[in-house]
Structure formats: structure tokens, C-alpha cells
TIDOBA-860203 format. One record per atom (N, C-alpha, C): y, x, z. Coordinates in steps of 0.2 Angstrom, whole numbers, plus 5000, padded with zeros to 4 digits. Each point is the difference from the previous one (the first is absolute). Example, Ala and Ser with C-alpha at 12.3 -4.5 7.8 and 13.67 -1.06 7.14 Angstrom:
<pts>
497250665039;500649965000;500650045000;500549984996;500650045001;500549965003;
</pts>
This chain:
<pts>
544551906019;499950024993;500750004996;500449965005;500850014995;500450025006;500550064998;500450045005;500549945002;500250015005;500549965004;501050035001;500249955001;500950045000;500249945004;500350015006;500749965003;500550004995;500350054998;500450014996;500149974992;500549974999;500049994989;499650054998;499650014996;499950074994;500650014999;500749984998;500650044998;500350055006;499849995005;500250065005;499450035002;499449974998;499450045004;499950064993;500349984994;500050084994;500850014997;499850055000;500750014997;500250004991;499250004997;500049984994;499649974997;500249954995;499349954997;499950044993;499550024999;499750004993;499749954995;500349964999;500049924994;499650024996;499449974999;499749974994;500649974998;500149994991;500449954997;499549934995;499950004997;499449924998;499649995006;499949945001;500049955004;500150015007;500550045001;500450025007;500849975000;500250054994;500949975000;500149964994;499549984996;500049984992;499450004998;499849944995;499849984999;500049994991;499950054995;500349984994;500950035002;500249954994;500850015002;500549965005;499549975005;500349965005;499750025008;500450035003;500250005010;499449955002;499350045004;499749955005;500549975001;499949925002;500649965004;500150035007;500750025001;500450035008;499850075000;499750034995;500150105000;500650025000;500650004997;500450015001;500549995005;500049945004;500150005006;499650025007;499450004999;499850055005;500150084998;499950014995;500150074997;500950025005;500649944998;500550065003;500049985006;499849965006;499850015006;499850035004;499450064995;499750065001;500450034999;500450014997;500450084998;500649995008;500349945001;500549975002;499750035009;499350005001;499650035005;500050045001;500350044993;499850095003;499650044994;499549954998;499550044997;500250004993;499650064996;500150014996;499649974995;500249994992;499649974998;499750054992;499450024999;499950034994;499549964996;500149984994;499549974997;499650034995;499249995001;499650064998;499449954996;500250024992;499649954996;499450054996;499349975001;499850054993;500049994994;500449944999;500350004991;500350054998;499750024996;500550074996;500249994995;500049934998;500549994993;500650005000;500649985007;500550014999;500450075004;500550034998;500450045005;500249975004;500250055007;500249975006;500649964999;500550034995;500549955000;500249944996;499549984996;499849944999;499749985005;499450005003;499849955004;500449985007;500550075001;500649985006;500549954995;500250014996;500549944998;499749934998;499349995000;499649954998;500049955010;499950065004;500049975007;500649965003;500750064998;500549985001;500449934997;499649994992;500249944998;499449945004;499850015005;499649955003;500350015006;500350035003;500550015007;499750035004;499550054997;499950055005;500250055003;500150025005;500550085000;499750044997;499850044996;499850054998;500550064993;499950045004;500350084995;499650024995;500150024997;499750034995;499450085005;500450045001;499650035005;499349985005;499949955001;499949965005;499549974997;499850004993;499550004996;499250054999;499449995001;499750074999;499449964996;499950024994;499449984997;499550044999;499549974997;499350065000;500250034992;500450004996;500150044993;500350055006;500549995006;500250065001;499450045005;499749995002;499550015003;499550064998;499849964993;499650054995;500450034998;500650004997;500350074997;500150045005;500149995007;500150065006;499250054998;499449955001;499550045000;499750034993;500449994994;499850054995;500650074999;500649975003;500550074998;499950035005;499349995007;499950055005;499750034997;499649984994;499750074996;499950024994;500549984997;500250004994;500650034999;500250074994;500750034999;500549975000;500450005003;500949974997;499949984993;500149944996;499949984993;499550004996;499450005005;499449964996;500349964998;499449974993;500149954998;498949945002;500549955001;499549965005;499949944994;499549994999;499949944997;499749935002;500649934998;500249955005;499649944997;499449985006;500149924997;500249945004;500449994997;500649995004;500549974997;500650005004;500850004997;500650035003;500449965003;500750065004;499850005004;499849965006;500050025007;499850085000;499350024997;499850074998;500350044997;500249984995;500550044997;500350035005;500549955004;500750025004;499850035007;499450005001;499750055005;499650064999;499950004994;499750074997;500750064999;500549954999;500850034995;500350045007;499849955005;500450025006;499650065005;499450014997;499650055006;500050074993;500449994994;499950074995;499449994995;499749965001;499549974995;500349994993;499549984996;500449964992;499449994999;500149925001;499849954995;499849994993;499350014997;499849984993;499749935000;499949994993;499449974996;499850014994;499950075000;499850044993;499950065000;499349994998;499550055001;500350064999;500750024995;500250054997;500350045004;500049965007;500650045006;499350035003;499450004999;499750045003;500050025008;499949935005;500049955005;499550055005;500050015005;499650045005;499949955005;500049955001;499749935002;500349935000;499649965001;500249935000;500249975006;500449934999;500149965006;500149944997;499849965006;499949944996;500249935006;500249954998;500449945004;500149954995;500049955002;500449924996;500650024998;499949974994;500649974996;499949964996;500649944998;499749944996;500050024994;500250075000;500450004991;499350054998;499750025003;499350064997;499549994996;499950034994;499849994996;499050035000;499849964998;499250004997;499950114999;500450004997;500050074995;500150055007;500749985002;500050065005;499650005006;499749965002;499149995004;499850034997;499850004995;499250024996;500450085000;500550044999;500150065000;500050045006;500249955004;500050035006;499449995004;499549985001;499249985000;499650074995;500250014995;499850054998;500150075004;500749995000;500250095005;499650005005;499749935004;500049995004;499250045002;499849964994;499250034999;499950084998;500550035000;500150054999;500250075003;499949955005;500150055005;500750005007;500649974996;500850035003;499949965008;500350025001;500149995008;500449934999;499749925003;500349945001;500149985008;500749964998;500349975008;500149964996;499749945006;500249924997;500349955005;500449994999;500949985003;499549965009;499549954995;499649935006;499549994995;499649985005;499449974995;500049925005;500649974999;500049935003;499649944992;499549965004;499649994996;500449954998;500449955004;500449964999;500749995002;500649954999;500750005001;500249935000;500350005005;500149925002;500449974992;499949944999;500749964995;500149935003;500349984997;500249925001;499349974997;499850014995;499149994999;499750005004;500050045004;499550015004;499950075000;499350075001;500050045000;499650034993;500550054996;500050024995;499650074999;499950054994;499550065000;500650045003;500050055002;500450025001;499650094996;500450075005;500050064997;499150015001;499849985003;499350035003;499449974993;500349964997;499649974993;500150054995;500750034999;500150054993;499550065005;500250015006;499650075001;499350005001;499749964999;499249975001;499950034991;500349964997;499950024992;499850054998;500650055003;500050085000;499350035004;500150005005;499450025005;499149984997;500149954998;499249994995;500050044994;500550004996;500250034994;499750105001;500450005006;500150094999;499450035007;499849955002;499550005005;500350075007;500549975001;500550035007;500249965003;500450015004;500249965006;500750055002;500749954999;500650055000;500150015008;500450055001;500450005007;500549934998;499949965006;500549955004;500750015002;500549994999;500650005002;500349935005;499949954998;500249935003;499149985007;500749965002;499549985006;499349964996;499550035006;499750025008;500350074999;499950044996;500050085001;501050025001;499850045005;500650035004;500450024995;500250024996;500550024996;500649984999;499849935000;500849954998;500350005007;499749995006;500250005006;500350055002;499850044998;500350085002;500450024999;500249984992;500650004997;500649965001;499749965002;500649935005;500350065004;499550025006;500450035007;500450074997;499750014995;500550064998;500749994999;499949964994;500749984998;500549965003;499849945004;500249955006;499950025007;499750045003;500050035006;499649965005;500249975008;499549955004;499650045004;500450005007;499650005004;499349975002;500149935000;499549975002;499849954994;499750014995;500149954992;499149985002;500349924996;499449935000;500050004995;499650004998;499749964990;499849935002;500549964993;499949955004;499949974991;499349975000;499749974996;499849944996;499749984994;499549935001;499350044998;500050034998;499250034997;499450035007;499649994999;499650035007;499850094995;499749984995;499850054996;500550074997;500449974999;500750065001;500450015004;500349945002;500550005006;499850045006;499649945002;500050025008;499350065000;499550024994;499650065001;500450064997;500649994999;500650054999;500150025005;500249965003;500350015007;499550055006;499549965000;499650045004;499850064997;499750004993;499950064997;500550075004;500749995000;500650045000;500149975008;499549995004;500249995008;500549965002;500249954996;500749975001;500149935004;500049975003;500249925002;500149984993;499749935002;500249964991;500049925005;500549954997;499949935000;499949964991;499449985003;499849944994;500249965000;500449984994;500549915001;499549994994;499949915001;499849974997;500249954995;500550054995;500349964995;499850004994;499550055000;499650054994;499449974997;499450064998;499650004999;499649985004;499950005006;499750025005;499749925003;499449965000;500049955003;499450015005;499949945003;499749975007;499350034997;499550014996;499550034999;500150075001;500550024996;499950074999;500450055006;500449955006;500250025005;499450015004;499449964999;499549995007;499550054998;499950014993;499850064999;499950084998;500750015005;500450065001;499550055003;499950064996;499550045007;500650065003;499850025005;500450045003;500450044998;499950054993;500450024995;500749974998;499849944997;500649964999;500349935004;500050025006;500449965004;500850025005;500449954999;500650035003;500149995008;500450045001;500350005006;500449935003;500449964997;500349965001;499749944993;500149945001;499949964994;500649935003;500449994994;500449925000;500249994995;500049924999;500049944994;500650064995;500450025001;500650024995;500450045003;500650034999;500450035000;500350005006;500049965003;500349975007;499750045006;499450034998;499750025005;500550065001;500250054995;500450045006;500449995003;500249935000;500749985006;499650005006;499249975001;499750005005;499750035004;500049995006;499350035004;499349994997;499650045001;499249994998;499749995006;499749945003;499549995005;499450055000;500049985007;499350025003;499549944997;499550024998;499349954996;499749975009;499949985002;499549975005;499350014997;499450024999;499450025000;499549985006;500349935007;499849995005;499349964997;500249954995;499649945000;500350004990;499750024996;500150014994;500450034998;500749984994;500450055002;500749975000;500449995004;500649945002;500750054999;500649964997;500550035001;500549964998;500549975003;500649974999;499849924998;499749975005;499849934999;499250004996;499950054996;499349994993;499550035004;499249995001;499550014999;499450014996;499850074998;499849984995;499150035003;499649984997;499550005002;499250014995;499650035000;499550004995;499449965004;499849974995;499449945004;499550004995;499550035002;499249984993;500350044995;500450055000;500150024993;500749984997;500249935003;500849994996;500649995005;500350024996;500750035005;500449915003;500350005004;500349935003;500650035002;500449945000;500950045000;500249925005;500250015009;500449955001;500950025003;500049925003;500650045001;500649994996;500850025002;500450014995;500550045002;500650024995;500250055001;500250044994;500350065002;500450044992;499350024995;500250004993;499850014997;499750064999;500350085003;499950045001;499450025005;500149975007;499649995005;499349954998;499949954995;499649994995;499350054999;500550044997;499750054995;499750075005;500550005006;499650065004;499449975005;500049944999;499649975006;499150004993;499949994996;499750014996;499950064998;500250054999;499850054997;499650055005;500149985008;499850045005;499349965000;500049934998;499349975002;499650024994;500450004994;499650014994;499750075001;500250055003;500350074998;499150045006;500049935006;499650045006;499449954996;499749944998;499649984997;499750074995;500450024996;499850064994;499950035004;500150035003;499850085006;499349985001;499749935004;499749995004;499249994995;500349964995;499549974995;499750054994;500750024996;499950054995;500149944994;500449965001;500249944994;500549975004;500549974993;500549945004;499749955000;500749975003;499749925002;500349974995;499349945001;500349954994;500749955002;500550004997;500649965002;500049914992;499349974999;500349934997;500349975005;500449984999;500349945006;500850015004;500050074997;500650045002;500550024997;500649955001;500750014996;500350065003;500250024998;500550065002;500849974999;500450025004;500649994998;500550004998;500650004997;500250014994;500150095003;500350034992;500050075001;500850015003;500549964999;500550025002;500149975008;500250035004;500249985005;500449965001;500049935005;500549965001;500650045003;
</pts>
């Protein structure tokens, strides 16, 4: 159920596709050791492109935001879902429409960059909408752009991620402003940001990668992104993503590889043993009466595959996860 490698991931691809919240950062602070496993990776060969559906900032903020956390990253090397949906409306839209934004720069500076122009005024007489997070968007330019909405124009919506990691815990994110719109104008927009292919596609355009992983924390975007667009994805577990919502992955959104954090691409990815439940690197993990049991010891990573093969063949077999009371999970960062 989970693809196997002798090899690190940093030689067995030649390019990682990064989620950025709760992958490399978390808020305004570095998963602990992203950055250090991050230049290890490059230091291996592999290339690194970071691919966010947040469309509130330009590439070259969020590459100077990474860099001041000791990431390597270029500005280039950046691909968000604002750029994403502007590739998919200037594919059908005149050189200088004008596009009406809920929003703020990120949009802006990827609508500026595909020959688009940015409104918020009905005056510019806007041939369709688009729409993403920003902290600064106003009540008004919703309610105007929900009207257009209902009215017909053509909408791309950056992500409908329902939530966003913070140091609180997990927040609304874009998929709550675009829910608003969507019951309002009774449509449903095209998708730009992951699961749907668009952002990933614009990643290999403009970064390139032979052999490119998407490497995630989300099962619902991330890693049904990846598959969505045929691609290898690894699940790190620094994210959104817990021990419940891991064991009730349906085949859709499940990765290729899965480890505790960032370290895994310095690693080999074991073969699962599926002899006698499901074993890998000292841990056992096993479903009994319905509840998942975990022995054994061993990496934290190796943890997290030996369970999700048993939580994973349980679902298959039953049509429900297993109950996990009694089941600590280990920490999310790897020793």
C-alpha cells in the first residue's frame, strides 16, 4: 500500500514539490530541522520548488520570508495557486482584461504578470472574477464580487482549502470566503490550488523535473493533488494531518511514501512487511476487534508506515477505520 525505495527520495527524484504550512513553516517559524533537511536535499542533487495554495503573497515575498528562516529558496522556485489561476484565465481572456480581485497582491502580481489588470470597481467593467485569501479583504469587495458572480462571469478560485495551519491550531482558511460566494451565486468556481492539477502543472512548467514528488501534510490537497496529476507525493506528519485522519485515507488520497518530517527525503523508504500485520523497522502495527495496536520501537517515521498499512488494509477490508483510543502517536518531528 505504500511504494518502497532503497534509495534516499533525494536521488530516487530529482525534484520536490513543497507544500509550505505545515511542511517548511508553520506561521512565521521553520517546522523544527526543515531547513536543515531542506539544504541536505538540494546538497543531494534535488531540486527544490515550493508550491503553496496561498495566494495572498507574491513569490518574492514568500521566497524572502523562507530565506529569512534558512531555507534555500529563489524567488523563482516559488509557484502559488494566484499564479496558477491567472495562467487559467489569460488562456482565455484578451491581453488587458480587466479581472475583478477578491483578494490582494499575490493576485494582483499574477494577473499583472500573465497581461491581465486587476480591478475592484465595477467601473473597469471586469469580464470575470477570481478569488483567494488575504488578511486585508474587505466585507464590500465579497459582496461585489459574489454579485458578478451570480451573474454570470467566469470564476477561478485560487484553493478551496477549508482550513490553514497556525500556531493556534488550525484556522478558516480560502475554502470558507469561497463557500460564501458559492451559496450566494449558486456556482461552484474552477479550482486553481491543489487537489486539482493546475498548480502542479504550473510548478513543472516553470521549474521543470524529471522525476518530481509532491511532498505534503494535507491528505485532501496535497497528496489527492498529487495523485489527481499522476505524481509520487510523501506525507510528512508535521501538519494537518493526524493519526485519525491518516487511517482514514481512501485510496484517492493516499501517498506514496509517508515520514515523521523533512528527514525523510535524506532516507530510504522501507518495504512494509504485510506477513503478520503490518511491520517495518522494529514497529508492528496491527488492527484487533476493530482497534489499531502499535508494538515494538524504532523511528518515528517507520511508526507512522507501519500503521497506516494496517489502518489502510483494515479500511479496504471493513469499509470503516479503526478505532485508535489507547494510541499515542509520536512526536511529529523526527528524532
Amino acid at each position: 500500500m505504500l511504494s518502497s525505495t532503497d534509495r534516499p527520495l533525494s536521488q530516487a527524484y530529482d525534484l520536490a514539490l513543497l507544500d509550505l504550512d505545515g511542511v517548511v513553516y508553520i506561521g512565521p517559524d521553520a517546522v523544527p530541522g526543515a531547513p536543515e533537511h531542506l539544504a541536505a536535499a538540494v546538497e543531494a542533487g534535488m531540486h527544490l520548488a515550493y508550491v503553496t495554495n496561498n495566494a495572498a503573497r507574491p513569490p518574492a515575498a514568500v521566497a524572502e520570508h523562507l530565506r529569512e528562516l534558512g531555507v534555500p529558496a529563489k524567488d523563482e522556485d516559488v509557484v502559488t495557486s494566484a499564479q496558477a489561476a491567472a495562467r487559467m484565465l489569460a488562456d482565455r481572456l484578451p491581453a488587458g482584461s480587466p479581472v475583478f480581485v477578491i483578494g490582494g497582491t499575490g493576485l494582483e502580481e499574477a494577473l499583472r504578470e500573465r497581461g491581465l489588470e486587476p480591478v475592484q470597481d465595477l467601473d473597469a467593467d471586469p469580464v470575470a472574477v477570481v478569488s483567494g485569501y488575504h488578511p486585508d479583504v474587505t466585507w464590500k469587495t465579497v459582496s461585489t464580487g459574489a454579485i458578478l458572480v451570480r451573474r454570470g462571469l467566469p470564476w477561478v478560485a485560487s484553493n478551496t482549502d477549508l482550513t490553514v495551519p497556525t500556531p493556534l491550531g488550525p484556522g478558516p482558511g480560502n475554502g470558507a470566503l469561497v463557500e460564501v460566494v458559492r451559496r450566494f451565486a449558486e456556482r461552484d468556481p474552477e479550482v486553481a490550488g491543489k487537489p486539482q492539477p493546475p498548480l502542479l502543472e504550473e510548478t513543472l512548467l516553470r521549474v521543470g523535473g524529471e522525476r518530481p514528488l509532491v511532498v505534503g501534510d494535507r491528505l485532501d490537497t496535497d497528496i489527492e493533488g498529487a495523485v489527481n496529476t499522476g505524481l509520487d507525493s510523501l506525507l510528512v506528519m508535521t501538519g494537518v494531518t493526524g493519526l485519525d485522519e491518516l487511517l482514514a485515507a481512501g485510496p484517492a488520497s493516499r501517498p506514496s511514501y509517508v515520514a515523521a518530517d523533512l528527514a525523510g527525503l535524506a532516507e530510504p523508504q522501507p518495504e512494509v512487511d504485510e506477513s503478520d500485520g503490518a511491520a517495518v523497522g522494529g514497529w508492528t502495527a496491527q488492527v484487533r476487534d476493530g482497534r489499531l495496536s502499535v508494538e515494538g520501537d524504532g523511528t518515528a517515521s517507520d511508526w507512522w508506515r507501519a500503521v497506516a498499512v494496517a489502518g489502510w488494509r483494515f479500511l479496504d477490508t471493513t469499509g470503516g477505520p479503526a478505532a485508535t483510543d489507547g494510541v499515542t502517536a509520536p512526536s511529529s518531528v523526527a528524532p
